[in-house]
C-alpha positions as CSV (number, residue, x, y, z in Angstrom):
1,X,12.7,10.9,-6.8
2,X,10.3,8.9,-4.9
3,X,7.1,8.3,-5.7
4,X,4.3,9.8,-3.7
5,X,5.9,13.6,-3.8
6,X,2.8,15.2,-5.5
7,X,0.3,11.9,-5.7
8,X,-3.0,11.8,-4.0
9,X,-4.2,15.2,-3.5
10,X,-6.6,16.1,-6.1
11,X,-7.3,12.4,-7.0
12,X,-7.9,11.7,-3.1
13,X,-11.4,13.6,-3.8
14,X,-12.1,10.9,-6.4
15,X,-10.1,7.8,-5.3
16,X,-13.0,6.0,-3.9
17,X,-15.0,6.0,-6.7
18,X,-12.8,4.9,-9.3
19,X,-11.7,1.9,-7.0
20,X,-15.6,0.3,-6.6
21,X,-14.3,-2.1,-8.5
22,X,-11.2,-3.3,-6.5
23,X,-12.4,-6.2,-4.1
24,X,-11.5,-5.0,-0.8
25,X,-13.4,-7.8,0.5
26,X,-11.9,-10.4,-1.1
27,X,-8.5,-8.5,0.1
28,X,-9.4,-8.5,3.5
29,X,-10.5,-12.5,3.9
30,X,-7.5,-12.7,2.1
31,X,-5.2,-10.8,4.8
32,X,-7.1,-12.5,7.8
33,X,-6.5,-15.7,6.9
34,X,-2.6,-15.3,6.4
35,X,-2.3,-14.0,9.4
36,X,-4.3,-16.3,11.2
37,X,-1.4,-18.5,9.7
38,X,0.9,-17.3,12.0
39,X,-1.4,-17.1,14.8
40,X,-2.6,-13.6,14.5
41,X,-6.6,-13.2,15.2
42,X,-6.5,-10.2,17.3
43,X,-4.0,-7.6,18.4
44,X,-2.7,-3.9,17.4
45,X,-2.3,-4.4,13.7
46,X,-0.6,-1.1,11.5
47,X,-1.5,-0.7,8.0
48,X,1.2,0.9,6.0
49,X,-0.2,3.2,3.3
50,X,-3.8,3.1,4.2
51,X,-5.5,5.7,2.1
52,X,-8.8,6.2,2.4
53,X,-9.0,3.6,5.2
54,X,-11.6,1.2,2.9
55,X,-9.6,-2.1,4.2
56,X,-8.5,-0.5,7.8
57,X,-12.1,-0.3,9.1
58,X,-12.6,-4.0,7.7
59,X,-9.8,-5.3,9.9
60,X,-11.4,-3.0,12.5
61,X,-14.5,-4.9,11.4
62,X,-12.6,-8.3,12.1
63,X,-11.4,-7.8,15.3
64,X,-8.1,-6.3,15.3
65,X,-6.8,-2.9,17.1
66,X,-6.4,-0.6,13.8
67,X,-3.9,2.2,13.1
68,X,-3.5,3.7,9.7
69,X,-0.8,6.0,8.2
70,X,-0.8,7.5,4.9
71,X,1.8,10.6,3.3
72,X,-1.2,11.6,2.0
73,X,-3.5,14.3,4.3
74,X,-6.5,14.5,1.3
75,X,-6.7,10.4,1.6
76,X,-6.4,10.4,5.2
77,X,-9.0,13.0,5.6
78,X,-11.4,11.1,3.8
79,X,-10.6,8.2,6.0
80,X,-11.2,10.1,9.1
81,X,-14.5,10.9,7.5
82,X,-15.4,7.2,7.4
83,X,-14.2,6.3,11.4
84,X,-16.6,8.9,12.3
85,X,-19.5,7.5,10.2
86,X,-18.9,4.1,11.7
87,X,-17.5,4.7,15.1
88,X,-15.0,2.7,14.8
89,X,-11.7,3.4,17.1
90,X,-8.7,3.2,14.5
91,X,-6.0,6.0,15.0
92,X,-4.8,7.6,11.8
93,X,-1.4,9.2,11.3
94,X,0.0,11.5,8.7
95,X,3.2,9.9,8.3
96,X,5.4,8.7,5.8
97,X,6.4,5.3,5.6
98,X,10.3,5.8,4.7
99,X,10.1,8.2,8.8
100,X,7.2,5.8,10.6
101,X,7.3,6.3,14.3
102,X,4.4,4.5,16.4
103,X,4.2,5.0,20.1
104,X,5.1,1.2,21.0
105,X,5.2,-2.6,18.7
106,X,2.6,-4.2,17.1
107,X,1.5,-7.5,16.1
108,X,1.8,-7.2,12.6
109,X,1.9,-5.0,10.1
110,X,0.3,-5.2,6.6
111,X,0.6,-2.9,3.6
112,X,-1.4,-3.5,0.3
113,X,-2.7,-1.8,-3.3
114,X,1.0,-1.4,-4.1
115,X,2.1,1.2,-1.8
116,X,5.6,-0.2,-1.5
117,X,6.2,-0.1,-5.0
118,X,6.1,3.5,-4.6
119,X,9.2,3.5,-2.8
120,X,11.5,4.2,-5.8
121,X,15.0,4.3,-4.3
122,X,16.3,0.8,-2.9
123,X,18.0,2.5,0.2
124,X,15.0,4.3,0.8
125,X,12.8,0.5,1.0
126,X,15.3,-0.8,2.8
127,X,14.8,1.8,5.4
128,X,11.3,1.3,5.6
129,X,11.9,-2.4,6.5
130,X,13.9,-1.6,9.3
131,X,11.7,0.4,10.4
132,X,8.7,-1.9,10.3
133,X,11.2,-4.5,11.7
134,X,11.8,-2.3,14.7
135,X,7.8,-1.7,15.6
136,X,7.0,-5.1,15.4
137,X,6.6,-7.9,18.3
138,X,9.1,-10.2,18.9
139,X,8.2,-12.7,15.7
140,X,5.5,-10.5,14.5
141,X,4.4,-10.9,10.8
142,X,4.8,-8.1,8.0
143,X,2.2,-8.9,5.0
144,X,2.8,-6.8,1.9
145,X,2.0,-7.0,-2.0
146,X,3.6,-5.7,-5.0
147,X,3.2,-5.2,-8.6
148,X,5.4,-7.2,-10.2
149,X,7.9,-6.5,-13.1
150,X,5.6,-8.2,-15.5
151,X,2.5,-6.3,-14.7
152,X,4.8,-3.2,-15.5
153,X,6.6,-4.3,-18.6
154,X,3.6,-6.3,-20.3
155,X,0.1,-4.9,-19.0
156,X,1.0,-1.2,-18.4
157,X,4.0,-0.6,-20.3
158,X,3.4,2.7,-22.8
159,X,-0.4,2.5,-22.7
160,X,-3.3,4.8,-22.3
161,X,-6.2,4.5,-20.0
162,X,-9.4,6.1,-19.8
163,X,-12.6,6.0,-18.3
164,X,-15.5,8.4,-18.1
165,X,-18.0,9.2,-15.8
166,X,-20.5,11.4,-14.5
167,X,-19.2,13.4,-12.1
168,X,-15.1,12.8,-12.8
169,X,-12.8,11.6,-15.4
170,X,-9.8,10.3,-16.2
171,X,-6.8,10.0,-18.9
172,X,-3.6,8.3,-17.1
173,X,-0.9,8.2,-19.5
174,X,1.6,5.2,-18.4
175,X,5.5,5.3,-19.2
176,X,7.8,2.3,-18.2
177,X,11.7,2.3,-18.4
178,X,12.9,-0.9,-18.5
179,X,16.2,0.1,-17.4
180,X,15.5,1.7,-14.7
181,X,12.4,-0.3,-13.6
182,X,10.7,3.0,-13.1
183,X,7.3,3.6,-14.1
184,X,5.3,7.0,-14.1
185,X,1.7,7.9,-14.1
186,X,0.9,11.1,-15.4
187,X,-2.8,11.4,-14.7
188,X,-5.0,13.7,-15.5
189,X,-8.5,14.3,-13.8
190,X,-11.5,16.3,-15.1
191,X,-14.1,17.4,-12.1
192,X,-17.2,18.6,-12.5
193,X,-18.3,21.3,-10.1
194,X,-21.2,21.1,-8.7
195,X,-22.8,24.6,-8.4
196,X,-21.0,25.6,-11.8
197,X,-21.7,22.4,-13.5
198,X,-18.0,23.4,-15.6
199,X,-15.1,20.4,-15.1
200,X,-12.2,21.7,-13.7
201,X,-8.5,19.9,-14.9
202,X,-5.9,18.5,-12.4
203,X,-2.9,16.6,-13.4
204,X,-1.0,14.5,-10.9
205,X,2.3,12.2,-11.0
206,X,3.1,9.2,-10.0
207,X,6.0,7.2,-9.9
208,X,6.8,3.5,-8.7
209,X,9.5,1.0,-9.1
210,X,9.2,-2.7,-10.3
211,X,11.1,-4.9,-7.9
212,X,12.2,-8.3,-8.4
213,X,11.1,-10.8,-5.9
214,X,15.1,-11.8,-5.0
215,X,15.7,-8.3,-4.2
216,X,12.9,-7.6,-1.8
217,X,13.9,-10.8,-0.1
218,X,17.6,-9.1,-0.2
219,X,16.6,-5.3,1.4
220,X,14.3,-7.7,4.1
221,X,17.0,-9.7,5.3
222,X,19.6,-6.9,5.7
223,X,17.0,-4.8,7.6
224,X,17.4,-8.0,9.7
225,X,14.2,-10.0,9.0
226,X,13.0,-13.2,7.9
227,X,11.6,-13.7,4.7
228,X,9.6,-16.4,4.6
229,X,7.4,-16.9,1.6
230,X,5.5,-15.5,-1.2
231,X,2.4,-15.6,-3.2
232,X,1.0,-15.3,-6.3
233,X,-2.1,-12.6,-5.5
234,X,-5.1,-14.2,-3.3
235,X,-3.7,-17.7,-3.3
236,X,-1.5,-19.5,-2.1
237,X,0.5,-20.8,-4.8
238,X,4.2,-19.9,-5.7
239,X,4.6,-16.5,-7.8
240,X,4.0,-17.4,-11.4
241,X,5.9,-15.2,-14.3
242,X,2.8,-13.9,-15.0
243,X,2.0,-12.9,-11.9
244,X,0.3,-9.6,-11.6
245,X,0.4,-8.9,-8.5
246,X,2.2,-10.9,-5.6
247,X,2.3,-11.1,-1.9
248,X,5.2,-11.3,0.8
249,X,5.0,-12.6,4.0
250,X,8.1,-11.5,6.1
251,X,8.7,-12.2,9.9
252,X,10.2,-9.8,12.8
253,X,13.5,-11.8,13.9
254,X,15.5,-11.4,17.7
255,X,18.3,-9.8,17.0
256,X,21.0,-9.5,19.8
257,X,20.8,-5.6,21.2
258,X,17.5,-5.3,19.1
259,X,15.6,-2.8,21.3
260,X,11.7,-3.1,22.0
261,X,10.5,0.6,22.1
């Protein structure tokens, strides 16, 4: 089972507004400035996962040629909602990441808020890699962040969570198997409609995997890239073991026969 089979279509609606608090900003500097590590200030830049496009028009914003692809149509609608506000030229696709097909390489590719942790089956990441490593530049970079096995096991574990608000609500109701490093969101949303004034109820689920850093460095290397270093979140200091949240930084390498498309 992988993990964004019936995620983001009712939530998609509300998705913005329950993430005000997320620091997309921060994110963004954040992103920049590792890529600006390996030389990367402009250029066709894909991000993987993009939702409802918050970060993609801030790269837009920064300089860089934007595409976005997301499994989800509801989240990608919204973001086509917000290119049109702001005029910005960023091409979104309705792809999923585990079949991505782009029309030529890019300079890098970046992919944040977890989305690879929704790839639940090994085989199924490891295709994804090769995939990014085939639409990349010769040495282009592939930035990516993860929940981390601690954040799973310790923070979320078999909790509840809550919150309440005008318009919307929320009850997401976290399971964690340790043994299978599977964890699953069943979240349930209350709308309020607004002719009617009555909440209607949606449930969703989501699933994600934990990975350990060794194996993500493992599934990169046989789809025939580089790893070259991670991060504990927004720094740039080694992952810690109570690390929420870290960062990968991976490199497109020449392989003999590799075909450009």
């Amino acid at each position: 089972m992988e993990g964004r089979e019936e995620a983001y279509t009712t939530f998609a609606k509300v998705y913005d507004e329950f993430m005000d608090n997320v620091p997309y900003a921060e994110w963004c500097r954040y992103l920049v400035s590792l890529l600006r590590d390996y030389g990367i200030e402009d250029g066709l830049v894909l991000d993987m996962g993009c939702g409802t496009g918050t970060l993609t028009e801030m790269l837009a914003d920064r300089g860089f040629e934007m595409i976005g692809i997301d499994y989800s149509l509801e989240m990608l609608e919204i973001a086509i909602e917000k290119k049109s506000k702001s005029g910005k030229d960023i091409l979104y696709l309705n792809q999923d990441m585990r079949e991505l097909e782009l029309y030529g390489t890019v300079r890098a590719v970046v992919s944040i808020c977890d989305s690879v942790n929704y790839i639940t089956e090994p085989e199924s990441l490891l295709k994804v890699f090769a995939l990014v490593n085939n639409y990349l530049d010769k040495g282009g970079i592939f930035l990516f962040d993860l929940n981390t096995p601690y954040k799973y096991e310790t923070l979320l574990a078999d909790s509840v969570f809550a919150e309440n608000r005008e318009a919307c609500s929320f009850i997401w109701d976290n399971l964690y198997d340790d043994q299978e490093k599977l964890n699953e969101y069943d979240l349930t949303l209350f709308l309020k409609d607004s002719e009617s004034g009555l909440y209607q109820k949606f449930e969703e689920l989501h699933y994600q995997r934990a990975y350990e850093l060794s194996e993500i460095r493992e599934l990169l290397e046989k789809a025939g890239m580089e790893f070259i270093t991670a991060y504990d979140a927004l720094t740039r200091e080694p992952p810690k073991e109570d690390s929420e949240r870290i960062y990968v930084v991976a490199r497109e390498k020449f392989q003999e026969g590799k075909k450009y498309v």
